[in-house]
C-alpha positions in Angstrom: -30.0 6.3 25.8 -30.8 5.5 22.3 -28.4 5.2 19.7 -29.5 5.8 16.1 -29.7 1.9 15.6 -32.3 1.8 18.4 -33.8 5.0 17.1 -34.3 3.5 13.2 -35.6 0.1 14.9 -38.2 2.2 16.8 -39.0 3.1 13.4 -39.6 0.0 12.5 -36.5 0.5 9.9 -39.4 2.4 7.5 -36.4 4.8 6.1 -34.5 1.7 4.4 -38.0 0.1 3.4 -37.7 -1.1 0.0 -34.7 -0.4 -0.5 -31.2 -2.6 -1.6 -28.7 -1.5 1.5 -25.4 -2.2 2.3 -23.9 -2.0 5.8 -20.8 -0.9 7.4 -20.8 -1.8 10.5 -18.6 -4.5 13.5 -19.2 -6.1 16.4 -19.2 -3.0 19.1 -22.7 -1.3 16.9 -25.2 -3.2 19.3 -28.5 -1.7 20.1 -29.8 -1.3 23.6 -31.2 -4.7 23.2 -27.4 -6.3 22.9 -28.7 -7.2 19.3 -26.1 -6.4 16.7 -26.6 -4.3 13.7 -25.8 -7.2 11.3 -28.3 -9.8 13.3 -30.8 -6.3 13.2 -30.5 -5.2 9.7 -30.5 -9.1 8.5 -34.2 -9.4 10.1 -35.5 -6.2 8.8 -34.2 -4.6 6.0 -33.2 -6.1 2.5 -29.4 -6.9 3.3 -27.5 -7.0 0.2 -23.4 -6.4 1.5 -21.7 -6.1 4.3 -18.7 -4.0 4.8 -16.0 -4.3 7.5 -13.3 -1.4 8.8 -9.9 -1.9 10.0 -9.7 -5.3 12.9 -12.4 -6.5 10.3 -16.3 -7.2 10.0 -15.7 -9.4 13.3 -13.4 -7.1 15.3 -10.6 -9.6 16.0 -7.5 -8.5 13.8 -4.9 -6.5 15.4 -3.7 -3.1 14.1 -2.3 -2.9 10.7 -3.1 -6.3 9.9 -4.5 -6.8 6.6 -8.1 -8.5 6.8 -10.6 -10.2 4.5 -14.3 -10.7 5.0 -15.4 -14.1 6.4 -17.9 -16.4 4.7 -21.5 -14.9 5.3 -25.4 -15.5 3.2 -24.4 -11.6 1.9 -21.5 -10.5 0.5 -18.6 -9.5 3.2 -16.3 -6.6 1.8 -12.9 -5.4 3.9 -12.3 -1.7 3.9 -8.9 -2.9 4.9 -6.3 -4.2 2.6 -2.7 -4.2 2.3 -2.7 -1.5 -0.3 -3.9 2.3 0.2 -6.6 1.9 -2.4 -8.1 -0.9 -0.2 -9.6 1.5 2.4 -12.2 2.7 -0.1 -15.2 0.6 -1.5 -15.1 0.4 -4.9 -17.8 1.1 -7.3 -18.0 -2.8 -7.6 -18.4 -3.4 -4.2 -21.2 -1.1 -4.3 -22.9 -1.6 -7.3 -26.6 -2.9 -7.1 -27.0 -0.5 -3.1 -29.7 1.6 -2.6 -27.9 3.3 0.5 -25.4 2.8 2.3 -25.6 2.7 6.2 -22.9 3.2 8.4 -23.1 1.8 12.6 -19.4 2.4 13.9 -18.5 2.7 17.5 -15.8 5.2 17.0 -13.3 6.3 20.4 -13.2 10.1 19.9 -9.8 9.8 19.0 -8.7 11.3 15.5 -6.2 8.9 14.5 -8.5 6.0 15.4 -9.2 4.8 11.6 -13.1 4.3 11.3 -13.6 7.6 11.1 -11.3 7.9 7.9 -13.2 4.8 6.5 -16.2 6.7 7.0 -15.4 9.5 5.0 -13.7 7.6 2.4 -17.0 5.7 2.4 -18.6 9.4 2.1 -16.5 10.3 -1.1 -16.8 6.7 -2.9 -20.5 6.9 -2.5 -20.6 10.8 -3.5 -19.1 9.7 -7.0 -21.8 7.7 -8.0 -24.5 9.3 -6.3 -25.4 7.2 -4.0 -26.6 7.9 -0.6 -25.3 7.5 2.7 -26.9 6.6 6.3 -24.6 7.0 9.4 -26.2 6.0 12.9 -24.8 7.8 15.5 -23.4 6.9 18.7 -21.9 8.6 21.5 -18.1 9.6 22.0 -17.1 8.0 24.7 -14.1 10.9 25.4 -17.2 13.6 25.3 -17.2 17.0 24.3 -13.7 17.8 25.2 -11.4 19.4 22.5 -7.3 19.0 22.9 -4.3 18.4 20.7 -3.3 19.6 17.4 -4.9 19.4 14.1 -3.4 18.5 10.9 -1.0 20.3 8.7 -1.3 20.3 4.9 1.5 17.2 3.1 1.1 15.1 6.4 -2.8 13.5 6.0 -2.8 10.1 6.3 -5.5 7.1 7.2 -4.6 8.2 10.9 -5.5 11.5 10.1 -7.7 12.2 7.0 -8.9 15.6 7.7 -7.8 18.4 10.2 -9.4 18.5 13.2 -7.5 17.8 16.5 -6.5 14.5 18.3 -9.7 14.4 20.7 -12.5 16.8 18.5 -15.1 15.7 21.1 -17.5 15.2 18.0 -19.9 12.0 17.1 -19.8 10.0 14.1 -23.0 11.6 12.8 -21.0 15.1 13.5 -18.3 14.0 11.8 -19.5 13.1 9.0 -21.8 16.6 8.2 -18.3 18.4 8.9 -17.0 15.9 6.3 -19.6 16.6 4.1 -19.4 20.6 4.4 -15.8 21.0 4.3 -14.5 17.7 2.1 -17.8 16.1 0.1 -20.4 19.1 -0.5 -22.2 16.5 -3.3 -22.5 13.6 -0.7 -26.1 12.9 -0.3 -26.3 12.0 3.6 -28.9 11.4 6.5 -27.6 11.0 9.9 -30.1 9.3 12.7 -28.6 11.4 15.6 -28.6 9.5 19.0 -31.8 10.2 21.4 -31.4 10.7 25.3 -28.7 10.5 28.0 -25.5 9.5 27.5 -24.5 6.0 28.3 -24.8 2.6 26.8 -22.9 -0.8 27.0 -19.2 -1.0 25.3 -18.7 -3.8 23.4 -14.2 -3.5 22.6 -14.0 -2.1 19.2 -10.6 -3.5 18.7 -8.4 -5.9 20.3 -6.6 -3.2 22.0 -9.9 -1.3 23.3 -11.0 -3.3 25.6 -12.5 -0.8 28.0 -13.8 2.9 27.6 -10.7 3.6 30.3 -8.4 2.3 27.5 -10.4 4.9 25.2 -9.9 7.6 27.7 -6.0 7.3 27.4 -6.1 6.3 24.0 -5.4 10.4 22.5 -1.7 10.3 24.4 -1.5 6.7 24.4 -1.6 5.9 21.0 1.7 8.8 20.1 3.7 5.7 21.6 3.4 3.8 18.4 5.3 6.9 16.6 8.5 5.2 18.9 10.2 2.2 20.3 8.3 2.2 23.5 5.7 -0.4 24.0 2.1 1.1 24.3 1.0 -2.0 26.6 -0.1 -4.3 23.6 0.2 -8.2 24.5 -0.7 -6.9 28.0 -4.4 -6.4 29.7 -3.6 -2.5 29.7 -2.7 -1.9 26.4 -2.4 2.5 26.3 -2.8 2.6 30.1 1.0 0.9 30.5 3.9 2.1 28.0 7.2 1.0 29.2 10.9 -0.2 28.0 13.3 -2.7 29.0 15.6 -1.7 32.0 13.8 1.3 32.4 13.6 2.2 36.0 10.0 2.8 36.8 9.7 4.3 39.9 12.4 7.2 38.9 10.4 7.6 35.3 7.5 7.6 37.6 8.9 10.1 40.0 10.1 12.4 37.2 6.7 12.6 35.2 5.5 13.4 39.0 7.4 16.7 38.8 6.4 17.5 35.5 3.3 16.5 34.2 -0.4 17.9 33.3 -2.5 18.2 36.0 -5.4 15.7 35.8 -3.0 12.3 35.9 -1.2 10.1 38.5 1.4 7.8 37.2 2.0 4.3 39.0 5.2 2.3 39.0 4.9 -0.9 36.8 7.0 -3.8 35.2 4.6 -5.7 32.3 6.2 -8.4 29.8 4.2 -8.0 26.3 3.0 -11.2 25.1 3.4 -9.8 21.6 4.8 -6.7 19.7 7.2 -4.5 20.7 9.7 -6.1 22.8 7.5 -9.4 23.7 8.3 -11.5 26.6 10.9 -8.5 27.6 10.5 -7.3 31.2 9.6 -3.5 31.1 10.1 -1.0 33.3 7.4 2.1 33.1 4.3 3.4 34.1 0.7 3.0 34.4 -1.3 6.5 33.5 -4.2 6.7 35.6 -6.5 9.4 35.0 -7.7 11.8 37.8 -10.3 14.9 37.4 -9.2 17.1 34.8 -7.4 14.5 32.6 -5.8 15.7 29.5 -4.9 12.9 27.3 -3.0 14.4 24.5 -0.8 16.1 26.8 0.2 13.7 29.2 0.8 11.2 26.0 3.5 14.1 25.7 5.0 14.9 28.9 5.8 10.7 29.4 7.4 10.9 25.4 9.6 13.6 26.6 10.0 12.2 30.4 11.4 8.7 28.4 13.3 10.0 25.7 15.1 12.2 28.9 15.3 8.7 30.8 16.3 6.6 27.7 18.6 9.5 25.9 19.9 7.4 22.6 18.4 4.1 23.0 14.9 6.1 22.9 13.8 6.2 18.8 10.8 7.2 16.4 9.3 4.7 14.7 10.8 4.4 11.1 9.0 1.2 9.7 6.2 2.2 7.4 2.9 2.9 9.2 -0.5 2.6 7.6 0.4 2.9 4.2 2.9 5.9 4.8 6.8 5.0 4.2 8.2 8.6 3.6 6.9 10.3 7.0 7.8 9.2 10.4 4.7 7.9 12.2 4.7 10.2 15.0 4.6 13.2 12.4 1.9 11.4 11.2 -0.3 10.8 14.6 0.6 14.6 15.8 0.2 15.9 12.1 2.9 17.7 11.7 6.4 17.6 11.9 6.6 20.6 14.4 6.4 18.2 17.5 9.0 16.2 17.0 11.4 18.8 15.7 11.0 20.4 19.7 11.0 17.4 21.5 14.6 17.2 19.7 15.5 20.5 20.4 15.0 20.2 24.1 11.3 21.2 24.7 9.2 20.4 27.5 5.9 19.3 27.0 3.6 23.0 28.4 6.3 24.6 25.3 4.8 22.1 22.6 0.9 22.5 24.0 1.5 26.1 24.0 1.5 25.9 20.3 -1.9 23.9 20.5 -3.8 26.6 22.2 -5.0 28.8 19.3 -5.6 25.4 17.0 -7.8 24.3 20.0 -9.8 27.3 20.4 -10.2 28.2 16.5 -11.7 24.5 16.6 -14.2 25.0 19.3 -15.9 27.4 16.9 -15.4 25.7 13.6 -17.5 22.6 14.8 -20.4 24.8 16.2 -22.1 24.4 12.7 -22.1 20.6 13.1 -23.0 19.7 16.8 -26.1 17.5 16.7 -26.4 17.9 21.1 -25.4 20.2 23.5 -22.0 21.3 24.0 
């Protein structure tokens, strides 16, 4: 397939001829060609800045790590600070553009932050009139839809806008729902991708090493909200999530008897080489998706199947996440509080997705207006 990079360099990059443009972009936008878009735009375009999301302009900080751009011939701006204000380019940083073009690889995942940078992007750029250029790419997670969407007081930079946990939407789609439904006055072009789906996957993040860790990534990243450990400082981060002493194969044998359909869950013991509970032997599970997989959901049934397993010593996340001290995280990554108000009263996991249903569905039709390809 062709992504919009390789579609603008089979233009031969005419649309940004003559033209000052600054580029927001990391190491996982290559072209077909395993060029970068940095090394692209460098050779053909006037480069003037270079802007870099969350893990930075060269895709090597971990989560929620503050970042700075590295030395380079162009300005290097990070769209990642250690203060809320830091996620949006300022009119500084854009000053002297022409357009501004944006080449993310994004995992389909709504709480996976470059899709908040884009539209952040979208609304700095809108208030000075200056226009925008996303590339597209493919989800990697596809068309599906699942999960809930956001509720009004609990937006956040893992969830800017309300559309559910897997939207099964593009970049480029994304941003013209942005546009209609959050920045009407954003002047924007996207390049949509051309062809089959399929290309090489560069890891957009230190933890994304694989599109199998993106395929788990919608249920595997609600273990942040908590004291589990997601799998980071292991080679599975999101495919293991564990805690010490747990006894795996009777977490395993319980999620067994009541799970979504679409998963098998394998015994494991992993010691994390960093974060939560590093070079602590946990018990848990490995989630290996089957035909059918539903993400969001089984990211749910193993919440509840732990906090059954773990009664007190299971907990939410109370540490400030992403910028947000006054709302527990994993209100924050289901958006809403609704959740985790059931899981305490005793719900099981079909009870919560239940709720989902009519969100999911009322979804499917909102994005009609925006899909670029066939659903």
């Amino acid at each position: 397939m062709m992504t919009g990079l390789d579609v603008l360099q089979r233009q031969g990059f005419d649309p940004l001829r003559n033209q000052r443009v600054g580029l927001v972009t990391h190491p996982a936008a290559l072209s077909n060609g395993l060029r970068s878009a940095t090394e692209l735009f460098a050779a053909n375009v006037n480069l003037v800045a270079l802007f870099g999301p969350e893990h930075g302009f060269t895709g090597d900080a971990q989560d929620l790590i503050p970042v700075a751009g590295p030395p380079a011939a162009v300005p290097v701006y990070s769209l990642y600070g250690d203060t809320f204000a830091s996620l949006k380019p300022t009119v500084a940083m854009l000053a002297g553009l022409d357009v501004l073009v944006i080449d993310l690889q994004d995992v389909g995942s709504r709480y996976y932050t470059f899709q908040a940078t884009m539209l952040y992007c979208l609304e700095a750029c809108a208030e000075i009139g200056l226009p925008v250029m996303v590339l597209d790419r493919p989800n990697p997670l596809l068309r599906e839809v699942e999960g809930p969407t956001i509720r009004a007081g609990f937006e956040s930079f893992v969830g800017v806008h309300p559309v559910p946990i897997r939207h099964g939407l593009t970049m480029g789609e994304l941003a013209k729902l942005y546009q209609a439904e959050r920045v009407p006055e954003a002047n924007l072009t996207v390049i949509p991708c051309q062809g089959r789906i399929g290309h090489f996957w560069l890891p957009t993040s230190p933890n994304m090493p694989t599109v199998g860790t993106a395929r788990v990534y919608p249920g595997g990243c609600l273990y942040e909200g908590t004291n589990l450990s997601e799998g980071r400082g292991t080679t599975r981060p999101f495919e293991y999530v564990g805690f010490p002493g747990v006894n795996s194969n009777q977490l395993a044998d319980q999620l067994r008897k009541d799970s979504p359909a679409g998963v098998e869950f394998l015994p494991v013991t992993f010691r994390p080489t960093f974060q939560k509970h590093a070079g602590q032997s946990c018990g848990g599970v490995f989630v290996v998706p089957t035909a059918g997989f539903q993400p969001v959901r089984t990211g749910l049934a193993v919440l509840i199947a732990f906090r059954d397993l773990l009664g007190d010593r299971f907990r939410w996340r109370t540490e400030r996440y992403e910028f947000v001290d006054h709302i527990p995280a994993i209100d924050l990554l289901f958006g809403s509080d609704r959740e985790r108000t059931m899981i305490e009263a005793g719900a099981r996991w079909h009870d919560i997705a239940k709720q989902w249903e009519p969100e999911e569905e009322a979804f499917r039709e909102r994005r009609k207006a925006y899909l670029l390809y066939a659903e």
